[in-house]
C-alpha positions as CSV (number, residue, x, y, z in Angstrom):
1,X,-35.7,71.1,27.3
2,X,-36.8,68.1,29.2
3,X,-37.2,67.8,33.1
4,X,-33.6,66.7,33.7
5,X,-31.8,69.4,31.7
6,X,-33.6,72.3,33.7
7,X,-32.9,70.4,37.1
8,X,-29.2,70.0,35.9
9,X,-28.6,73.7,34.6
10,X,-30.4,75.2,38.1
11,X,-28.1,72.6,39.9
12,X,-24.7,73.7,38.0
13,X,-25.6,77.1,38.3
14,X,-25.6,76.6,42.5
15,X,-22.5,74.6,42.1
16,X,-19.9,77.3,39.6
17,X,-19.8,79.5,42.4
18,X,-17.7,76.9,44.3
19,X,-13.5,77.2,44.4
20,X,-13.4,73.1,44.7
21,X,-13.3,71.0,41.4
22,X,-16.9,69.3,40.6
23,X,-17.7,65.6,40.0
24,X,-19.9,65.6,37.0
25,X,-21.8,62.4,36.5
26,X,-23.5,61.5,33.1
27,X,-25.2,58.1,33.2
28,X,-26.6,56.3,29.7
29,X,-28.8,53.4,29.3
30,X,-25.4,51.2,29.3
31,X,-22.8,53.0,31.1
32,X,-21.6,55.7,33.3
33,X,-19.5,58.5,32.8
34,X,-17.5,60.9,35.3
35,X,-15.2,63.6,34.8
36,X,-13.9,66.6,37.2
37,X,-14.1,69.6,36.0
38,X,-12.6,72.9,37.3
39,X,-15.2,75.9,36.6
40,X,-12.2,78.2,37.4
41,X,-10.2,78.1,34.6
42,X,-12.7,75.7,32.7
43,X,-11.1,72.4,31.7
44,X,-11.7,69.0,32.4
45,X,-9.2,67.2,34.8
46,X,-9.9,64.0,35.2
47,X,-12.2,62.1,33.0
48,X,-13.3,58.2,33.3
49,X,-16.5,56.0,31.8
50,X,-17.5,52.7,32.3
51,X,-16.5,51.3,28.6
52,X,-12.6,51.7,29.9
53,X,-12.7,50.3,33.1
54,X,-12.8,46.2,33.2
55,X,-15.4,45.9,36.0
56,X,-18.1,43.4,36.0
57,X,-21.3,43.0,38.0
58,X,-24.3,44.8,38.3
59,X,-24.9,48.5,36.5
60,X,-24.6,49.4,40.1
61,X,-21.3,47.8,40.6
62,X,-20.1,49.7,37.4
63,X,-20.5,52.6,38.8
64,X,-19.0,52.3,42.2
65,X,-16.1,51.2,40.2
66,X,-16.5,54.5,38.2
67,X,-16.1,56.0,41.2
68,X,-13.1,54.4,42.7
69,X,-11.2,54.9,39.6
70,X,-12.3,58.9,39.3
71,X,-10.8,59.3,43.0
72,X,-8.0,57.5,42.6
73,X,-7.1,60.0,39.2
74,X,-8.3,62.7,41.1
75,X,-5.9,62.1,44.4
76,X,-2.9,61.4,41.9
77,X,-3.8,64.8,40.4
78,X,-3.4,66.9,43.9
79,X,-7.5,66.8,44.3
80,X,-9.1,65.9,47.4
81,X,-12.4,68.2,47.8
82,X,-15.0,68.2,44.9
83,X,-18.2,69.1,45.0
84,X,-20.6,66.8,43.4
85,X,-22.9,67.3,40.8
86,X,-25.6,64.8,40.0
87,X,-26.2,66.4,36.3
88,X,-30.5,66.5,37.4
89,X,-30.6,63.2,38.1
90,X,-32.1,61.8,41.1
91,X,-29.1,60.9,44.0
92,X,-30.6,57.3,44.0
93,X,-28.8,53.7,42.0
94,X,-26.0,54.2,39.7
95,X,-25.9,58.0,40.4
96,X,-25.0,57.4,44.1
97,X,-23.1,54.5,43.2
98,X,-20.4,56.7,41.9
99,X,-20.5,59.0,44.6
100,X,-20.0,56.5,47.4
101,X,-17.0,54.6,45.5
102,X,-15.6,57.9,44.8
103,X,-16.0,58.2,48.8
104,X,-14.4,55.2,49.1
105,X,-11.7,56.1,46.6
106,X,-10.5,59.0,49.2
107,X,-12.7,61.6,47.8
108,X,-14.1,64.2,50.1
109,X,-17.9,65.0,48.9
């Protein structure tokens, strides 16, 4: 198991115990992926990547745009509150860049 796979399953295991829907973000090389996912009855609600959305800019602008688009599914859907769950990776570039457009989006972190 590498680094980020023990720092994600120690993070997700803090994170099930929680009523709210969480904001799971995946990021490749090339593009970011986001879904909300409700450890309660355990399916996927909302589910959006960067290869769907027509956003251009900067990696970095992808994924605010990620974001944006994830809250504005998420709201549509009745959800508000999420928890968020940086999947191990360090809350820094793209990974906060989804997290602050999903802020902006109307999302409650």
């Amino acid at each position: 198991m590498t680094t980020r796979l023990i720092r994600h399953k120690r993070i997700k295991s803090k994170l099930k115990n929680s009523t709210k829907p969480r904001l799971s973000v995946y990021k490749s090389a090339k593009y970011v992926y986001a879904q909300l996912i409700d450890d309660v009855n355990q399916n996927t609600l909302v589910a959006v990547h960067s290869k769907t959305i027509n956003a251009k800019g900067t990696k970095q602008d992808i994924a605010s745009a990620v974001g944006k688009e994830i809250a504005k599914l998420a709201i549509a859907k009745g959800v508000s509150e999420v928890v968020f769950d940086r999947g191990g990776y360090l809350y820094h570039g793209r990974v906060a860049a989804v997290a602050n457009g999903a802020r902006e989006g109307g999302l409650k972190l």
